[in-house]
C-alpha positions in Angstrom: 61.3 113.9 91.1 57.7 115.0 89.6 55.3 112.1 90.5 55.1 108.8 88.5 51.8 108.1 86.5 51.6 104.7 85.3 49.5 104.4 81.7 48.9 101.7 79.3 51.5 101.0 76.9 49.4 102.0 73.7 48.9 105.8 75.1 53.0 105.5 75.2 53.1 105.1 71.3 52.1 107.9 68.6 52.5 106.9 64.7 54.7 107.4 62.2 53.7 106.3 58.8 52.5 102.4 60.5 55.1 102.5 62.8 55.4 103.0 66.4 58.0 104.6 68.0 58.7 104.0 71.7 61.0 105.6 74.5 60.7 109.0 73.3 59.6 112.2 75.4 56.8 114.3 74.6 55.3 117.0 75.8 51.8 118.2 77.2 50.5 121.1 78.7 49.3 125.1 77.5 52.8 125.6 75.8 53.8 124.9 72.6 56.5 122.7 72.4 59.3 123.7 74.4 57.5 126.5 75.9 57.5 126.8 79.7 54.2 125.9 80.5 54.4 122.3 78.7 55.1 119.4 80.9 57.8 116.7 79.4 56.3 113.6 80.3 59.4 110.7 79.8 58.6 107.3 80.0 60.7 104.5 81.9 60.2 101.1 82.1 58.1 99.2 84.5 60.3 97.5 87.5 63.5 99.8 86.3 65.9 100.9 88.5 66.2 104.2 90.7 69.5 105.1 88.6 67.7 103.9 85.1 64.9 106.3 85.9 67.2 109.1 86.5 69.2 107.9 83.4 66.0 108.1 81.4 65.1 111.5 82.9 68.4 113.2 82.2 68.7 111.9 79.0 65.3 113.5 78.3 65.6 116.4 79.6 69.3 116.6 77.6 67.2 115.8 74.4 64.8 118.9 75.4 67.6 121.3 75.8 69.1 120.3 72.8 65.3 121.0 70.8 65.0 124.0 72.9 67.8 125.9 71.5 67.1 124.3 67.7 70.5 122.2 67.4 68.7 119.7 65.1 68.0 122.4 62.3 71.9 123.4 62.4 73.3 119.8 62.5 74.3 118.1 59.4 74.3 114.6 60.9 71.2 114.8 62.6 69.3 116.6 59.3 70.7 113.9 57.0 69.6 111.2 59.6 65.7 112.7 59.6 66.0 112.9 56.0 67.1 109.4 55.3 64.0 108.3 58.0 61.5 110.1 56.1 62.9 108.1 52.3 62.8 105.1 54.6 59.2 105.4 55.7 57.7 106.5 53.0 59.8 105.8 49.4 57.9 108.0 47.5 59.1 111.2 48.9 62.8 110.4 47.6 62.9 113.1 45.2 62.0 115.8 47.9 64.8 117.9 49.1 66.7 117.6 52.8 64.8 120.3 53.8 61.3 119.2 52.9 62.6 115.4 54.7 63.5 117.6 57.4 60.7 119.6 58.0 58.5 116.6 57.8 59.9 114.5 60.6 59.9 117.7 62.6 56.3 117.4 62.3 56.1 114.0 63.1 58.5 114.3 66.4 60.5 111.8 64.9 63.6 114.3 66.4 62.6 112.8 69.9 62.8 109.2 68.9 65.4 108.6 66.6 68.6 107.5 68.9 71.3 109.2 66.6 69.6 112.2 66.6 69.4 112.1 70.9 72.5 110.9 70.9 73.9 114.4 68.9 71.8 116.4 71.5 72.7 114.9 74.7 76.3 115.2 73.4 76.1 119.0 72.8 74.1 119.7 76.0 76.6 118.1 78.1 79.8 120.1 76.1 77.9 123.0 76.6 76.9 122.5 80.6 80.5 121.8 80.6 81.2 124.9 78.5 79.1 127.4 80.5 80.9 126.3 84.1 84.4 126.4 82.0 87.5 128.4 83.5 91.2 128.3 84.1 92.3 126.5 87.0 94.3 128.2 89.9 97.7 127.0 91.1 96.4 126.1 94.0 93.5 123.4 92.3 96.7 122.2 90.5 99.1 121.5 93.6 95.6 120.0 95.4 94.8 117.4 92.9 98.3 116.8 92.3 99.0 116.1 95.9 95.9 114.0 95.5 96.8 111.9 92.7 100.5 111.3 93.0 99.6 107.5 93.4 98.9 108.0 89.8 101.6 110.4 88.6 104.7 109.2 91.0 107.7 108.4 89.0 108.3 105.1 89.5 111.8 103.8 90.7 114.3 102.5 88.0 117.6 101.1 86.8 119.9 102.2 84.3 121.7 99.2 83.4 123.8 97.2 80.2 123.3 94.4 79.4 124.4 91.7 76.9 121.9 88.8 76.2 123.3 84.9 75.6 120.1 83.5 74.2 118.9 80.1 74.9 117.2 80.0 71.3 120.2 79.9 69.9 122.9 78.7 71.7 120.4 76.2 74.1 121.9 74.5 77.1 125.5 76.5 76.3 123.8 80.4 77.1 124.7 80.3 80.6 128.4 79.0 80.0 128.9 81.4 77.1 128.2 83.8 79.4 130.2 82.9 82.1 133.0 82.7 79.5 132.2 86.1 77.9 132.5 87.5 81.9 135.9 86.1 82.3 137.3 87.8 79.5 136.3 91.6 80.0 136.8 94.2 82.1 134.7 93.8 84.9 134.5 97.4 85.3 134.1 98.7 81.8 130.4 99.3 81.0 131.5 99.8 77.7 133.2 96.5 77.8 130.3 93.8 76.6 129.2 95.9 73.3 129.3 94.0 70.8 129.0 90.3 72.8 126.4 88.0 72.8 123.2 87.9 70.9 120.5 90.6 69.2 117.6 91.4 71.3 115.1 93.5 69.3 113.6 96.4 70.6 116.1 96.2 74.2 119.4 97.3 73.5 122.7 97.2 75.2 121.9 100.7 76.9 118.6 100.4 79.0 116.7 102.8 81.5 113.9 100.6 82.9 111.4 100.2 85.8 111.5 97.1 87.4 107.4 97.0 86.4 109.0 97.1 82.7 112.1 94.5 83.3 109.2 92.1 84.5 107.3 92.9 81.0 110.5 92.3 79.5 111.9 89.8 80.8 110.2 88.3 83.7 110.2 88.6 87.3 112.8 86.5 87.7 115.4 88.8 85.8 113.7 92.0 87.1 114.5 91.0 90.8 117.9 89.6 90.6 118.8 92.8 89.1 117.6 94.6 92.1 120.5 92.9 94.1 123.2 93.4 91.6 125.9 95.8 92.6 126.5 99.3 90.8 129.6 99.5 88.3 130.7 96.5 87.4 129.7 93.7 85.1 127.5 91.0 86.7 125.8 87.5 86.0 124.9 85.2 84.6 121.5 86.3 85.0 118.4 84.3 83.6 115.6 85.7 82.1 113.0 84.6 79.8 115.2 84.9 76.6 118.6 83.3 78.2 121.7 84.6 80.2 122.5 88.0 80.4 125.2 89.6 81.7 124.4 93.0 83.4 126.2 96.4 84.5 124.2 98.7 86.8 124.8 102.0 86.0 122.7 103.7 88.6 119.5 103.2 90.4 116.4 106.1 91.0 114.2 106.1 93.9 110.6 106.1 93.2 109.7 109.6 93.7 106.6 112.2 94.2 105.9 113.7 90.3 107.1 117.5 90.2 104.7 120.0 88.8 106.8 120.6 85.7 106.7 116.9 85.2 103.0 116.2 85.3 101.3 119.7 84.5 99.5 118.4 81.6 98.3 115.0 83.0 97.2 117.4 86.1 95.7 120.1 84.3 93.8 117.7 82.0 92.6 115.4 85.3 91.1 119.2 86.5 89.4 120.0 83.2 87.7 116.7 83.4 86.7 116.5 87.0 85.5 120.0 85.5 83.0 119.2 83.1 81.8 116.5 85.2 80.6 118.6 87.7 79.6 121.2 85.8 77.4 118.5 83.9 76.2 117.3 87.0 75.2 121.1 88.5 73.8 121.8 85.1 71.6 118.3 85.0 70.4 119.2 88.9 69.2 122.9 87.7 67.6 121.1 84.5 65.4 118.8 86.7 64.6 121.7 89.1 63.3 124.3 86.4 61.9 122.0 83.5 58.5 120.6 83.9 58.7 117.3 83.3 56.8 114.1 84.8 57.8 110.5 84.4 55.2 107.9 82.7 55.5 104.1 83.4 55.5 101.7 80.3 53.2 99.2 81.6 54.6 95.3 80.7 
C-alpha cells in the first residue's frame, strides 16, 4: 500500500457551488486526469480499520477505472443523476440541456463524489474484471466443486406416504377416535383405501412425497418422527400431529443420497461462475493496486 499522509480536513474538501463534498478521490501529479503520471490520492478516515482502508482504496480505484474508460458519458443513470445535481445546486441553470448539466459537473469532479454515480462505476468495473477472466468451466471444475459441495446439493432422504387427516379443529377431543374408527373399517392394505375419509387439509393432499425436514414444517416433529417408524404398505395410526390424527400408509422410503451431475448441473455450474467472478474481481483489484498510482490521505477528526 503507497504510504499514508495525514492532512487537515479542510485540504480534503474542494467546492461545489458553497458546498463541500467529502470522501471522494482526486488526483495529483504531471498527468491529466486519468493519465499515468497522476497519483489518486483517496482519503479514509482517521482510526479506520485495515479492511475499511482497503474498502476505501478499491472502491477508489474501481471509481478510477470506471472514469478511465468514460462510462459516465455513456450511462443514462449516471448523466441524469449529474444533471439533476447541477439544477439542484444552482436552479438557474434548469433550462440548460443534459448535456450542458453534464459537462458542467464534469468540470466540477462532482463524478467522483456523487455515491450513485460510484456506485454505477464500481458495479461495471467489477462485471467487467469478472468479464475479462470469464470462460467455460471443464468437467473436471464441475465434478471438483460438486464433490465439494454435496453437503449442499445431497438429496435429502424422504417418504412417500398417504395420509388421511381427522382434525382436532373440528371434531376436538373425538379426532383420535374417529380415527381409530375410520382404521377399523378399511383395508389395511389398500393405499387407495382412506381417499375420501377424514377432513381437508389445504395445500397437503392425500398423496405426499416429503422429507422428513418438510413433515416437521408441516406438521411438527412429533408427526415427522413417528412416521419414520411406521411400517411400509399398510395403513397406520393414529398419528398426532399439529392439526389432529392422521392415519398414514408408507408407500416407500428414499435414502438420502449424493446429488448426480444431471441433477445439480445448474446449481454447480452457477456456484463455479460465481466463485469465478469473485476471483477474477479479486486478481483484477490486486493488479489495480499494483499498477495505478494512488496514495491514501488521512481525514484528520
Amino acid at each position: 500500500m503507497a504510504e499514508l499522509t495525514s492532512v487537515p480536513v479542510a485540504l480534503l474538501r474542494f467546492g461545489l457551488i458553497g458546498g463541500a463534498l467529502l470522501g471522494a478521490s482526486w488526483l495529483v501529479g504531471d498527468g491529466g486526469d486519468g493519465e499515468a503520471g497522476a497519483v489518486l490520492l483517496i482519503p479514509v478516515a482517521a482510526h479506520s480499520s485495515p479492511a475499511a482502508r482497503q474498502a476505501a482504496v478499491d472502491e477508489a480505484l474501481l471509481v478510477d477505472m470506471g472514469l478511465t474508460q468514460g462510462w459516465v458519458e455513456a450511462d443514462p443513470v449516471a448523466r441524469e443523476r449529474l444533471a439533476q445535481n447541477m439544477r439542484f445546486v444552482d436552479p438557474t441553470l434548469a433550462g440548460q440541456g443534459e448535456a450542458e448539466l453534464v459537462a458542467r459537473a464534469l468540470a466540477l469532479g462532482m463524478e467522483r463524489s456523487d455515491p450513485i454515480v460510484r456506485r454505477r462505476l464500481v458495479e461495471r468495473a467489477l462485471e467487467e474484471l469478472a468479464e475479462r477472466a470469464a470462460r467455460e468451466p471443464s468437467e473436471a471444475e464441475l465434478q471438483a466443486l460438486l464433490a465439494a459441495q454435496q453437503e449442499r446439493l445431497s438429496r435429502p432422504a424422504s417418504v412417500g406416504l398417504r395420509q388421511v387427516l381427522f382434525s382436532t379443529r373440528r371434531r376436538g377431543e373425538e379426532a383420535a377416535a374417529d380415527a381409530r374408527a375410520a382404521l377399523a373399517q378399511l383395508d389395511a392394505n389398500d393405499p387407495t383405501a382412506g381417499r375420501g375419509l377424514g377432513d381437508p387439509m389445504g395445500a397437503l393432499g392425500y398423496a405426499v412425497t416429503a422429507s422428513p425436514q418438510r413433515l416437521k414444517a408441516l406438521l411438527g416433529a412429533g408427526f415427522a418422527a413417528a412416521v419414520d417408524t411406521l411400517p411400509v404398505g399398510r395403513w397406520s395410526g393414529p398419528v398426532a400431529s399439529t392439526q389432529g390424527a392422521h392415519l398414514v400408509y408408507v408407500m416407500a422410503r428414499t435414502a438420502a443420497r449424493p446429488a448426480t451431475m444431471a441433477e445439480a448441473r445448474p446449481k454447480v455450474e452457477a456456484a463455479w461462475r460465481q466463485a469465478q467472478a469473485r476471483r477474477a474481481q479479486r486478481e483484477g483489484l490486486a493488479r489495480l493496486r499494483a499498477s495505478r498510482p494512488w496514495q491514501t490521505v488521512e481525514r484528520a477528526q
